[in-house]
Backbone bond lengths (Angstrom), bond angles and torsions (degrees), N, CA, C in turn:
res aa  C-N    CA-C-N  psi(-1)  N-CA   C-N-CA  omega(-1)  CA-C   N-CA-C  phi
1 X - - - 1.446 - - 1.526 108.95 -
2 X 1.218 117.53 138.70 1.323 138.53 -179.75 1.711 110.24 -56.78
3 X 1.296 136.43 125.89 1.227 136.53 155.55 1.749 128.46 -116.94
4 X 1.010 118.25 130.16 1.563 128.59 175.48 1.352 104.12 -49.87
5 X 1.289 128.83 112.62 1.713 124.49 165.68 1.397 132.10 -117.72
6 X 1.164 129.41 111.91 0.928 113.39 -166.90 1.651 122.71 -118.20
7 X 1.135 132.32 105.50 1.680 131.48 178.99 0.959 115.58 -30.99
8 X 1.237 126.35 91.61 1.593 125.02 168.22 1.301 129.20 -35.17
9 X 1.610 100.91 -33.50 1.716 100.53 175.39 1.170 119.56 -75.70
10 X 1.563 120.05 -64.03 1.800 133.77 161.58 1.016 104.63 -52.79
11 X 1.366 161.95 -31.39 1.253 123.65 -157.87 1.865 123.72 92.66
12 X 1.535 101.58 -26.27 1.337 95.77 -172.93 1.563 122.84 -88.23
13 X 1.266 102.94 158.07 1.061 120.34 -160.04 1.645 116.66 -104.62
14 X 1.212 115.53 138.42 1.607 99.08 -168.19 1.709 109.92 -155.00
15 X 1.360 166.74 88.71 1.448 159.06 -172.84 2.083 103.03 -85.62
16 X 1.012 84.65 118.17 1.494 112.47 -172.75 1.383 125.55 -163.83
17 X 1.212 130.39 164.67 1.468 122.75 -135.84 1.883 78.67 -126.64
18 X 1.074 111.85 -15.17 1.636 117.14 178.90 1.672 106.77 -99.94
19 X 1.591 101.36 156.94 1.487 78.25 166.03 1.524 110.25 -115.13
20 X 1.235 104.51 -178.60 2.196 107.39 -157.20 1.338 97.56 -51.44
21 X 1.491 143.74 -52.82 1.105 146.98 166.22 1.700 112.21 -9.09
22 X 1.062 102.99 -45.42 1.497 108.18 -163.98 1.791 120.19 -90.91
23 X 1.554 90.76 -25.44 1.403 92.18 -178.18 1.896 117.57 -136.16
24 X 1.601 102.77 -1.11 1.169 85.97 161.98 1.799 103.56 -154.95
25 X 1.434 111.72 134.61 1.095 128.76 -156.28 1.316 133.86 -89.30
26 X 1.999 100.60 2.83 1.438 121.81 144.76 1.887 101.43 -60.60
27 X 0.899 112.91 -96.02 1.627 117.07 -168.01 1.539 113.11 -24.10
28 X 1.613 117.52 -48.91 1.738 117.07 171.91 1.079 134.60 -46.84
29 X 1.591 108.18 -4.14 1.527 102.29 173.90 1.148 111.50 -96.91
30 X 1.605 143.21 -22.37 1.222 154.04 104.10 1.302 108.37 33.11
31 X 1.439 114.16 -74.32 1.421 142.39 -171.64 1.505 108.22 73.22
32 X 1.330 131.60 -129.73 1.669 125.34 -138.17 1.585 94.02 -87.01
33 X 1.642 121.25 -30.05 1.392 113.71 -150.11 1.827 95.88 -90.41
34 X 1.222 126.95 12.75 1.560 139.76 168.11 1.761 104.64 -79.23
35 X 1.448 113.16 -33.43 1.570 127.88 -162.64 1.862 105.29 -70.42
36 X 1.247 94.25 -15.38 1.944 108.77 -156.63 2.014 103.87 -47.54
37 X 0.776 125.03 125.53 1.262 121.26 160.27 1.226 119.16 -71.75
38 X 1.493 121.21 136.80 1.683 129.81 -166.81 0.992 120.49 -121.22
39 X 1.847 139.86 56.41 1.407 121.47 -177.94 1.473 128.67 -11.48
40 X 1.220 134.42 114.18 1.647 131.82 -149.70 1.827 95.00 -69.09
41 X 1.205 127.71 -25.30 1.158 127.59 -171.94 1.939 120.31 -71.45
42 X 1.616 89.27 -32.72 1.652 126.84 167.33 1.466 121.55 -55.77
43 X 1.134 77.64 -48.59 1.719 105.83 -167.98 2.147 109.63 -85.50
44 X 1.616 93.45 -25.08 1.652 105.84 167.93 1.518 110.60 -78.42
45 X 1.339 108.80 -30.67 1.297 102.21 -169.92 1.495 118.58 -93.44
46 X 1.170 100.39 -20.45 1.484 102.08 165.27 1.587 123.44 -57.14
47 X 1.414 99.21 -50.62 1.513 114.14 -175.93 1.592 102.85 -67.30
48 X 1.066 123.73 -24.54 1.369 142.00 -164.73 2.138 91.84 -63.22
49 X 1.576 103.77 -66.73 1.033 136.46 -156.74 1.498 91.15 -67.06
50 X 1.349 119.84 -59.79 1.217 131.47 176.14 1.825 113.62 -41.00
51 X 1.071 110.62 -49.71 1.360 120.82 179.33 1.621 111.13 -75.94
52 X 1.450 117.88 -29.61 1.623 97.04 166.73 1.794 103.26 -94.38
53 X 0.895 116.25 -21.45 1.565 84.92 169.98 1.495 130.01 -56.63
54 X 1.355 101.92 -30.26 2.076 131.94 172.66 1.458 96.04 -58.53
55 X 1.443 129.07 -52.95 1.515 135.23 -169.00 1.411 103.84 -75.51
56 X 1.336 131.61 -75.91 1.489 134.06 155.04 1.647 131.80 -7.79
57 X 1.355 108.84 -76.08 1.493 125.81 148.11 1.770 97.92 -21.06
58 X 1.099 112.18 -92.33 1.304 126.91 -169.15 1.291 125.74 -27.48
59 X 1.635 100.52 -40.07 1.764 119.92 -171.30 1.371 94.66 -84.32
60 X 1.752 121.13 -29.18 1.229 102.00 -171.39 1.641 112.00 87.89
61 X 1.655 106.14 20.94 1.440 126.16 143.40 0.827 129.22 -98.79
62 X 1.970 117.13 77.07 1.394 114.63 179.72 1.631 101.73 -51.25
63 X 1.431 106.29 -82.05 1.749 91.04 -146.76 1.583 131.07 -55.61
64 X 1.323 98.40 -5.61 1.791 102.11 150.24 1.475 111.54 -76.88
65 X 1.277 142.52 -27.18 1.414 123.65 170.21 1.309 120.71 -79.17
66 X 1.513 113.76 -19.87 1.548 115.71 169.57 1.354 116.42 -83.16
67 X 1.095 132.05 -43.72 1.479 113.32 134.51 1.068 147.33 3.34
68 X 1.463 110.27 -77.31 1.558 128.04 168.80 1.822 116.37 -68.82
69 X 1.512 101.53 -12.95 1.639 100.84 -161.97 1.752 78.99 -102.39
70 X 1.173 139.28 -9.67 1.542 121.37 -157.89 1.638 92.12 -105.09
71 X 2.182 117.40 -39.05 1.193 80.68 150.73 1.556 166.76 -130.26
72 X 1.830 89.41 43.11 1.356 117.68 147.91 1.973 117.80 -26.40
73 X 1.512 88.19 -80.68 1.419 108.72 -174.70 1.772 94.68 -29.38
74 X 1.549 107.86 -88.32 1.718 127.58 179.33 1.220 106.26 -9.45
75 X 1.249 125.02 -56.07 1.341 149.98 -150.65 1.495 92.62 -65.68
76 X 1.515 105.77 -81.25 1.580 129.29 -171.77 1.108 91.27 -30.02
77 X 1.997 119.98 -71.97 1.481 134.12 -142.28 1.699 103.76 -44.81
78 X 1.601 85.53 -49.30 1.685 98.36 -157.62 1.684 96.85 -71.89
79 X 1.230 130.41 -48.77 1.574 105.43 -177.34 1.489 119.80 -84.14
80 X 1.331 126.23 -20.52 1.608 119.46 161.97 1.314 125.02 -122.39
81 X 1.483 119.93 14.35 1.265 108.69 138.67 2.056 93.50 117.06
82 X 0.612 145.69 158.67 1.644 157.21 117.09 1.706 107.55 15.11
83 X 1.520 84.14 -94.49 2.368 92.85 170.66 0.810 94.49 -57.12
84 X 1.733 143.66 143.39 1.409 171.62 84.07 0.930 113.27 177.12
85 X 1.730 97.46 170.18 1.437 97.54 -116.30 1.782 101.57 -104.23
86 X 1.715 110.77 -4.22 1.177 104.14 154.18 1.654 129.44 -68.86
87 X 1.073 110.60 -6.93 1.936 122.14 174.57 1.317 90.73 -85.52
88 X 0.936 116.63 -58.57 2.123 120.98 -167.29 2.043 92.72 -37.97
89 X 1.787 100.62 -59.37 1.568 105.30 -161.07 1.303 89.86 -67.94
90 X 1.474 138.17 -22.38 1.691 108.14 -170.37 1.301 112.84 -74.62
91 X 1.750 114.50 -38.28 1.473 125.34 -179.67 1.444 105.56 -60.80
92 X 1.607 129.09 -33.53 0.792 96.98 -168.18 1.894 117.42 -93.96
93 X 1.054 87.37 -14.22 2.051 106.08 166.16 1.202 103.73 -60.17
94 X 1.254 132.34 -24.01 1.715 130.13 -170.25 1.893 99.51 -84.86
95 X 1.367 94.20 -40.74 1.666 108.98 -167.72 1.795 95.88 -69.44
96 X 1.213 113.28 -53.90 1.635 103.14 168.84 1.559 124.43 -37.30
97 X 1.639 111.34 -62.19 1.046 93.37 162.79 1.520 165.86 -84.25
98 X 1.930 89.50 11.62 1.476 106.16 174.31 2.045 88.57 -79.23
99 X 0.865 100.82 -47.23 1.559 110.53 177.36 2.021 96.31 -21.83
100 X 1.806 97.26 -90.36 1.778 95.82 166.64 1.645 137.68 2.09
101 X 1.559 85.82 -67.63 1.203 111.43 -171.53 1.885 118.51 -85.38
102 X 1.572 96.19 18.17 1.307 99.71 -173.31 1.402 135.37 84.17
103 X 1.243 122.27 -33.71 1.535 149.57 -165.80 1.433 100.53 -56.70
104 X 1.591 133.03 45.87 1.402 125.04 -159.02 2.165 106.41 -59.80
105 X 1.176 93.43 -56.55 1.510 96.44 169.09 1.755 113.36 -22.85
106 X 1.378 101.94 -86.20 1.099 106.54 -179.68 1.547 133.72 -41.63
107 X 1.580 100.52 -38.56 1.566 122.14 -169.87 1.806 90.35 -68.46
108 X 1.496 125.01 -61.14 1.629 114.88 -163.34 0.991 89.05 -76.91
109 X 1.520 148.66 -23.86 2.257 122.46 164.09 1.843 111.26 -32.95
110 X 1.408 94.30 -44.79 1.440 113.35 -147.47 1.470 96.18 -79.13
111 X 1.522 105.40 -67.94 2.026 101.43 167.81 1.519 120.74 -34.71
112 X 1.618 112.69 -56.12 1.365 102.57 169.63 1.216 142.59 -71.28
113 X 1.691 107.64 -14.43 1.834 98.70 164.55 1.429 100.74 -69.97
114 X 1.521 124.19 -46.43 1.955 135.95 -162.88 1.925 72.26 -43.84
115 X 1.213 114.80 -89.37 1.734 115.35 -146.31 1.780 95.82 -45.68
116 X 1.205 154.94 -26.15 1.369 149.02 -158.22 1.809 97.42 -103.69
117 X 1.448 114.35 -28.13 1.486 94.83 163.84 1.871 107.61 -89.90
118 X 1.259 111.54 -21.10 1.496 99.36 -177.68 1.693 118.71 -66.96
119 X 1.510 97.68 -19.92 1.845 106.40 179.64 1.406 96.51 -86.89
120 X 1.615 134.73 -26.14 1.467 121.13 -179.10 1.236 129.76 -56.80
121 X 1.920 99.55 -47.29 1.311 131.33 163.47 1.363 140.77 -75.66
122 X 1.479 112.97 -16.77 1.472 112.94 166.43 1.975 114.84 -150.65
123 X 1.329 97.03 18.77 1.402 105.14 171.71 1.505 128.83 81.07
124 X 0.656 147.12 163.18 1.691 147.24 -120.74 1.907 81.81 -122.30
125 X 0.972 111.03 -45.74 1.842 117.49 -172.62 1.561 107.88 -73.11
126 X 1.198 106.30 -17.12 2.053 119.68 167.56 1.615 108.14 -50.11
127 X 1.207 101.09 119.84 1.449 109.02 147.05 1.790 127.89 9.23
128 X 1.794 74.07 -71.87 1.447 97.03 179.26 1.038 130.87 -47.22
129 X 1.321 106.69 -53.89 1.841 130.34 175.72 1.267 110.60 -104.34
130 X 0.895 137.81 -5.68 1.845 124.19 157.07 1.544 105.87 -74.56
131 X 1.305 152.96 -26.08 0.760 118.61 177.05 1.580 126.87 -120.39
């Protein structure tokens, strides 16, 4: 049976009865947390959420983007868990905008859990966390 998959890290999107691991060798370096299944409705609303915090931020409505970034985070936690690496980007989108809003305390809590789930989920030699 066919499943919706979507790479938590890229973004891409793929319905296949395999998961990316198996058949295409962009997504395998990723490794397991690329495999996640995404209710398409889940997976809208995230991006949904994602995009007004981007709009918000922008206008220079923090506490509408912290809002939207806290429940981003929830969101992520609860369907893939803590490790991966879309939870890592919500915590750390939340930490930007406590950042905004001044909140330095709070904002480097928030960067440093984001970098300790981004090394859980895609390794210390990632992009993410090397630099």
């Amino acid at each position: 049976m066919a499943s919706t998959l979507a790479c938590g890290f890229c973004g891409a999107e793929l319905t296949s009865a395999e998961p990316y691991s198996r058949y295409d060798p962009l997504h395998a370096k990723h490794g397991p947390a690329a495999e996640t299944y995404v209710p398409p409705a889940t997976e809208a609303r995230i991006r949904s959420l994602q995009q007004q915090i981007g709009k918000a931020h922008a206008a220079g409505k923090y506490d509408e983007a912290r809002l939207a970034a806290a429940e981003c985070r929830e969101l992520a936690r609860s369907l893939f868990g803590p490790d991966h690496p879309v939870s890592a980007s919500a915590v750390n989108n939340l930490a930007l905008v406590h950042r905004s809003l001044g909140e330095r305390e709070r904002a480097t809590a928030l960067y440093r859990e984001a970098l300790v789930l981004y090394r859980r989920s895609v390794g210390a030699e990632h992009q993410s966390t090397a630099t």
